[in-house]
VEXVO-143811 format. One record per residue (C-alpha): residue number from 0; residue in three letters; z, y, x. Coordinates in nm, 2 decimals. Layout:
(NUM "Ala" (Z Y X)) ...
//
This chain:
(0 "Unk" (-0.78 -1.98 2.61)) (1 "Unk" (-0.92 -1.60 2.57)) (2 "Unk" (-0.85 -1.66 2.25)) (3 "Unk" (-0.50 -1.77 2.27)) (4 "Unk" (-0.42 -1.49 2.53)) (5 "Unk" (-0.55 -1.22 2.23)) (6 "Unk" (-0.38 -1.36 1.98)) (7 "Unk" (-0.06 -1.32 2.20)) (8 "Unk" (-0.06 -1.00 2.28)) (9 "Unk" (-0.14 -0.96 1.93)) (10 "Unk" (0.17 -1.07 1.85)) (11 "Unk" (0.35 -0.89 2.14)) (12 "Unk" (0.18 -0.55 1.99)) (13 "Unk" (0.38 -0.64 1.62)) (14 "Unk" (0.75 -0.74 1.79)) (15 "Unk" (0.74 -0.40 2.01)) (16 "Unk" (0.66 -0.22 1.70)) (17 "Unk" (0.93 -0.34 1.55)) (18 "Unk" (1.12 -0.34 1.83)) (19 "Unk" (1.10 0.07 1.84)) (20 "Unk" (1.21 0.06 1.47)) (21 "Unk" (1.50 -0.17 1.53)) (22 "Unk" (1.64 0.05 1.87)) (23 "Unk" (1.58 0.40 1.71)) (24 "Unk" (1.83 0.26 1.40)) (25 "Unk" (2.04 0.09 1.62)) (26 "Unk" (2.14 0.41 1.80)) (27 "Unk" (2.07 0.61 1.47)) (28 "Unk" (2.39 0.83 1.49)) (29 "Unk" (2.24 0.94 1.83)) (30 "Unk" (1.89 1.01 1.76)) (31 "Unk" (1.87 1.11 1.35)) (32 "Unk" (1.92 1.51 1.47)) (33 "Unk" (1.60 1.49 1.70)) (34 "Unk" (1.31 1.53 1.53)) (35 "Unk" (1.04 1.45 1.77)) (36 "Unk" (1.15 1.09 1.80)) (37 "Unk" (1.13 1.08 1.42)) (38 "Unk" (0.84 1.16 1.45)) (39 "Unk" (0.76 0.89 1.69)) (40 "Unk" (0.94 0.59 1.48)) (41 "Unk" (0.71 0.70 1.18)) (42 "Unk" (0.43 0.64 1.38)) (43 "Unk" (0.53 0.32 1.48)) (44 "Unk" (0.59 0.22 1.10)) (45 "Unk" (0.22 0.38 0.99)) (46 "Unk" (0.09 0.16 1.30)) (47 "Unk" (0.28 -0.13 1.19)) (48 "Unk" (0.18 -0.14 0.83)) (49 "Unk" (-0.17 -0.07 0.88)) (50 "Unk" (-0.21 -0.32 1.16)) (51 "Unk" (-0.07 -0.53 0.87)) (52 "Unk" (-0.29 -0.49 0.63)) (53 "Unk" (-0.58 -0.53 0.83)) (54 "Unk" (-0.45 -0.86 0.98)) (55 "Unk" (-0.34 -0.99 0.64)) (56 "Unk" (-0.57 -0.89 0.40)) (57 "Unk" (-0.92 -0.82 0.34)) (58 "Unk" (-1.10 -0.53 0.31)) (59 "Unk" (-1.44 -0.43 0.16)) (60 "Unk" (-1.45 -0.12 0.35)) (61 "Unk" (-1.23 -0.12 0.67)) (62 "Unk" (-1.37 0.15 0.81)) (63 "Unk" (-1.24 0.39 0.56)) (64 "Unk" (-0.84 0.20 0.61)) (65 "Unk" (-0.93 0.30 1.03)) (66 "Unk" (-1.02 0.68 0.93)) (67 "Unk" (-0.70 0.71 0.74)) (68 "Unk" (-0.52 0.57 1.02)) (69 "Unk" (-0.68 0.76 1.29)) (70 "Unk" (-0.59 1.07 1.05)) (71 "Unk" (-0.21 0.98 1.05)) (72 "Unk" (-0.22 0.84 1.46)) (73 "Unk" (-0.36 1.22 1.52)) (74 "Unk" (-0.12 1.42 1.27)) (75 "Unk" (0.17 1.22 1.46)) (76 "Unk" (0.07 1.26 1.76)) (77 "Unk" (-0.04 1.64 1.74)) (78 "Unk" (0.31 1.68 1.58)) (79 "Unk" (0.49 1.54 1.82)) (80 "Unk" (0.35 1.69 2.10)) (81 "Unk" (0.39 2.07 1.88)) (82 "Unk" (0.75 2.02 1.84)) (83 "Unk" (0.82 1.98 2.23)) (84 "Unk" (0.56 2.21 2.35)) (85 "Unk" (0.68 2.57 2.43)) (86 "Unk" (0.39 2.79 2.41)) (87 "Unk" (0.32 2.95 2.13)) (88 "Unk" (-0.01 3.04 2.23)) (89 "Unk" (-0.09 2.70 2.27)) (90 "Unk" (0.07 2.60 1.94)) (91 "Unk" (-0.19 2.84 1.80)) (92 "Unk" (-0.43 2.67 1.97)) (93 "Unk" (-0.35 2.31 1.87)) (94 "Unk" (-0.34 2.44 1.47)) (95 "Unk" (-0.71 2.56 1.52)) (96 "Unk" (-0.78 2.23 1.66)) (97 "Unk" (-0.62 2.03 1.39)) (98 "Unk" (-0.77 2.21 1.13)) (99 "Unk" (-1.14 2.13 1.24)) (100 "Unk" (-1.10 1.77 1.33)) (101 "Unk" (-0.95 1.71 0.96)) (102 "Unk" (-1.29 1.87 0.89)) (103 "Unk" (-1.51 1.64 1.10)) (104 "Unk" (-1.27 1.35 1.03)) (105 "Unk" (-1.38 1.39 0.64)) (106 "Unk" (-1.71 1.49 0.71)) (107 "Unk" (-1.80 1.19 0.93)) (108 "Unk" (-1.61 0.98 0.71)) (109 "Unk" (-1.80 1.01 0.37)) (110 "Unk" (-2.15 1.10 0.54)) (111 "Unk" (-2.16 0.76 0.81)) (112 "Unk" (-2.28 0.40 0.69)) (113 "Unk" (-2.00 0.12 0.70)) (114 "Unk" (-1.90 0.07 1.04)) (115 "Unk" (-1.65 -0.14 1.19)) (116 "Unk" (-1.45 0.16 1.35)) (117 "Unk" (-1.48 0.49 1.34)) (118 "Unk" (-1.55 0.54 1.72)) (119 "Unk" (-1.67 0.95 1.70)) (120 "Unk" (-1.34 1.10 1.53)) (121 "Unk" (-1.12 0.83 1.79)) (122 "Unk" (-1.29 1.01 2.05)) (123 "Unk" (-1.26 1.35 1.91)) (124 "Unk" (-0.84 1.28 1.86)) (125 "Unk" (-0.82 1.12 2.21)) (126 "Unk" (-0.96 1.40 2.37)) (127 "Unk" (-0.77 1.65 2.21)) (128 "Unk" (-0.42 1.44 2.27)) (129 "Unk" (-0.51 1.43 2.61)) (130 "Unk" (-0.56 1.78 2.60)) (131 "Unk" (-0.23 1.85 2.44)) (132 "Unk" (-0.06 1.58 2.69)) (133 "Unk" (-0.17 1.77 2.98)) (134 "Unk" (-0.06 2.10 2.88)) (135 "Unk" (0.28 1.97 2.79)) (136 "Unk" (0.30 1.81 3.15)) (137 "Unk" (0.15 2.16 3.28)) (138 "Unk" (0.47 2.32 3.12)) (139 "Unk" (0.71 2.09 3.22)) (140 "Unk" (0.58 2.07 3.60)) (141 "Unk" (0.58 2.49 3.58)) (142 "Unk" (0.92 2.55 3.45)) (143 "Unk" (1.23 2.58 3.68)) (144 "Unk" (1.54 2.40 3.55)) (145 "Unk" (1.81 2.13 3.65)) (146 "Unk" (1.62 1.86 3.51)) (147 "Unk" (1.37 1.64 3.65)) (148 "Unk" (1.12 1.59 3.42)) (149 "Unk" (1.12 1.18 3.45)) (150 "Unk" (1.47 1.24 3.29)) (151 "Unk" (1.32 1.35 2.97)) (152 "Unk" (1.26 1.13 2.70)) (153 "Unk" (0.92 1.35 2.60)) (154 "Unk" (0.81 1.29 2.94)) (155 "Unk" (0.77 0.89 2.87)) (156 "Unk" (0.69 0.91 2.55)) (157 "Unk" (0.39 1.14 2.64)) (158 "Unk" (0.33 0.88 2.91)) (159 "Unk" (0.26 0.59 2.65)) (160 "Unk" (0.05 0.85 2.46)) (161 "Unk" (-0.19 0.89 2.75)) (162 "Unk" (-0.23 0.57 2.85)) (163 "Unk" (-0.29 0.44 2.50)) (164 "Unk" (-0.57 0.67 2.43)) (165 "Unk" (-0.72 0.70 2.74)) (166 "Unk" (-0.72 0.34 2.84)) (167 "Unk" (-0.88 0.23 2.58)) (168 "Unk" (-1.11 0.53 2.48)) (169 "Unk" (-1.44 0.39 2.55)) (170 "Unk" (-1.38 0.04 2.43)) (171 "Unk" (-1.37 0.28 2.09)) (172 "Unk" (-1.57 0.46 2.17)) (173 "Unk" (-1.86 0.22 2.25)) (174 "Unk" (-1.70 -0.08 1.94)) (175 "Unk" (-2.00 -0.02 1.77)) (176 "Unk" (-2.26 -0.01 2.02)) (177 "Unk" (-2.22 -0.30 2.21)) (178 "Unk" (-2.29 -0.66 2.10)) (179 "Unk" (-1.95 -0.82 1.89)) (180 "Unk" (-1.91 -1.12 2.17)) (181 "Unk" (-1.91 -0.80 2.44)) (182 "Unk" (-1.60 -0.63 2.27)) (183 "Unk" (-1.42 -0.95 2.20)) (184 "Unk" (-1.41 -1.00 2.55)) (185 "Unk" (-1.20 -0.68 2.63)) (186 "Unk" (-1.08 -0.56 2.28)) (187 "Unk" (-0.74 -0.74 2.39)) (188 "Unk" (-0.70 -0.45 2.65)) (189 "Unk" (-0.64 -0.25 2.39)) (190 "Unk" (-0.32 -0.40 2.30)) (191 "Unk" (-0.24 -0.43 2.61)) (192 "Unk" (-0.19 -0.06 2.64)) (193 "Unk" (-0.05 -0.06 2.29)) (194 "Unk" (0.22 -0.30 2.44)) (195 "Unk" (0.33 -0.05 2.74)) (196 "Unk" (0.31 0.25 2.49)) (197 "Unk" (0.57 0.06 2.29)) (198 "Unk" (0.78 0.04 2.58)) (199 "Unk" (0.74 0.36 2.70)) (200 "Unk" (0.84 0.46 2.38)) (201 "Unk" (1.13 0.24 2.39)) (202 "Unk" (1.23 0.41 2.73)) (203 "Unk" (1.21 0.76 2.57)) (204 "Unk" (1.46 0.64 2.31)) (205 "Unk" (1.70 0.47 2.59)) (206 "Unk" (1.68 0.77 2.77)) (207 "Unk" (1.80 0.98 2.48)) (208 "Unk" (2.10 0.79 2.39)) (209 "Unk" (2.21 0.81 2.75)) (210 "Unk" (2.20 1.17 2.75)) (211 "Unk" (2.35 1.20 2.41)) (212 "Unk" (2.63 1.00 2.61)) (213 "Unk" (2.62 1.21 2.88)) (214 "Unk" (2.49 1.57 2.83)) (215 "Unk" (2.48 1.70 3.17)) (216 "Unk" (2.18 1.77 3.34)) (217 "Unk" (2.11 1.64 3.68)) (218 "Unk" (2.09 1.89 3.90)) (219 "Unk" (1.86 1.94 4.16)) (220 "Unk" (1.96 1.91 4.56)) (221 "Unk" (1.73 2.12 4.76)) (222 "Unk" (1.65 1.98 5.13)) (223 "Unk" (1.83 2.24 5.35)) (224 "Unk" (1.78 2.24 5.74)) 
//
């Protein structure tokens, strides 16, 4: 039955993947000038095909297919959250950051044995996403506009980004530490919270083409007594 319910959700993780794909070309005439969610849909398709491959055919070394992945997921992600953040400070910041977790990502890479996942760099990038998450939220909750900021498609799209990573951060972070029959039993969470990251995603992108529809803000009605 545990079995069966994994294997679902397995399933569930693919269709929303493509899912994403299928909406953001579906309303491409509406989305193809905005980068970030570009950015987004070719995360989806990196995801997608390396989820793939590991399902469908076998490695001798899947650790190293994981690192390459975990290099793209963080690029993406890192991206992503550049293009939408507004400090330049902080984007100064984030650069610094990139460039020495490519350095431990290649380091720990060709200097670890085999292992099943590459649970140190996933918890390096989750920490430093969460990092960037928050600071984007820390803007957005700071500046003074029309907008509320659950009306921005950035705003979900983060979401799914933080609950992803954090959620599952220390089933990655412990994968090879704990006994295999211990992780099977909640590796499915993990695509759980790939699931509502999808969605959130897919949110993100239905919010867009409704304000692409209809570019006015809404504006804000203060209480007055």
């Amino acid at each position: 039955m545990a079995k069966t319910i994994e294997d679902l959700f397995v399933l569930i993780a693919f269709i929303t993947d493509i899912a994403v794909v299928l909406l953001f070309f579906i309303y491409y005439n509406r989305c193809k000038n905005h980068k970030p969610l570009k950015i987004i849909i070719a995360y989806c398709l990196v995801s997608l095909l390396t989820n793939s491959l590991i399902e469908f055919i076998s490695f001798d070394n899947v650790s190293l297919l994981y690192s390459y992945f975990t290099l793209a997921e963080y690029l993406l992600f890192a991206s992503y959250i550049f293009t939408i953040t507004s400090s330049k400070r902080f984007k100064r910041f984030m650069i610094i950051c990139s460039g020495l977790f490519l350095l431990a990502l290649i380091y720990h890479t060709y200097t670890t044995s085999i292992r099943s996942l590459d649970s140190v760099p996933i918890g390096i990038e989750t920490i430093l996403i969460l990092i960037y998450s928050f600071n984007y939220l820390y803007e957005q909750m700071s500046e003074i506009d029309n907008t509320f900021v659950y009306n921005k498609p950035s705003f979900w799209i983060v979401t799914g980004i933080m609950i992803y990573l954090a959620g599952s951060f220390f089933i990655y972070v412990f994968a090879n530490q704990v006994e295999k029959a211990v992780l099977n039993q909640f590796w499915f969470l993990t695509n759980v919270l790939y699931v509502v990251k999808n969605l959130l995603f897919a949110l993100g992108i239905f919010i867009h083409v409704k304000q692409s529809n209809n570019p006015t803000p809404q504006k804000l009605r203060p209480y007055l007594n």
